[in-house]
N, C-alpha and C positions, 0 to 999 in steps of 0.2 A: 773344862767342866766346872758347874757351879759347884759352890759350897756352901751351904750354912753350918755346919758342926766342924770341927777338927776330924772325927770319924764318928761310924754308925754309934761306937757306946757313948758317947757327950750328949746324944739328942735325948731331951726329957721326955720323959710317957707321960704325955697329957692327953687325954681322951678329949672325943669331939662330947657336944652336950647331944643329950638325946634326942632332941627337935633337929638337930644336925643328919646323925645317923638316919630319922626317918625321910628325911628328907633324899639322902644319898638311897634309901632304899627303893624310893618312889622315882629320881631320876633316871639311876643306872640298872646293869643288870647283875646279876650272882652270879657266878663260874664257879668251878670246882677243880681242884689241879691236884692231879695222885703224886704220891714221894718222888722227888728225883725231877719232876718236870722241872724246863725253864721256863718260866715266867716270864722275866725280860733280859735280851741280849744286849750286850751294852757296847755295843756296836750298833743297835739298830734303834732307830728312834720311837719316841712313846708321847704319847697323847691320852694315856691313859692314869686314872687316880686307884687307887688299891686299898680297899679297906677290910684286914684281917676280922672276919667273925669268928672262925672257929680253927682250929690247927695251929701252927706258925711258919714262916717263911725265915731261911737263913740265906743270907750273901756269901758270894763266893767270889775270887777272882779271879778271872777269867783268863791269864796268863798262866796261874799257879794251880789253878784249881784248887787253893786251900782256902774254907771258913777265913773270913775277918773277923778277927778274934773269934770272942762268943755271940759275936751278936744273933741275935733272933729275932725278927716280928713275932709280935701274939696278938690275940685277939686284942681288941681294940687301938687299935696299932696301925699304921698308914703309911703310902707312899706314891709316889707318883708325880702326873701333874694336876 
């Protein structure tokens, strides 16, 4: 598996610029995901980019089932491909 950070808390919150966002708005589509869904299984592959508007997304792993650490996605906040 790739890496760029040591783990999810080293990655910095750099927001995309707004002419970004509308753009992602105007490509993709919006989904909505209720508490507790999975998002993505990390056994199965993705094609997909994720950009948190509203809520937050937490990682888990999937061996353990326990949070890495605290991390949290929040709104303006990304991931994928």
């Amino acid at each position: 598996m790739e890496s760029f950070a040591a783990d999810l808390n080293t990655m910095a919150r750099t927001p995309l610029e707004a002419a970004h966002v509308k753009a992602l708005d105007r490509a993709g589509r919006r989904v909505t995901f209720a508490p507790g869904d999975i998002i993505h299984a990390p056994s199965k592959p993705s094609d997909t980019f994720y950009y948190i508007v509203e809520g937050s997304v937490e990682v888990f792993d999937p061996l353990t089932g326990l949070q890495y650490g605290t991390t949290r996605l929040s709104p303006t906040q990304f991931y994928g491909e």
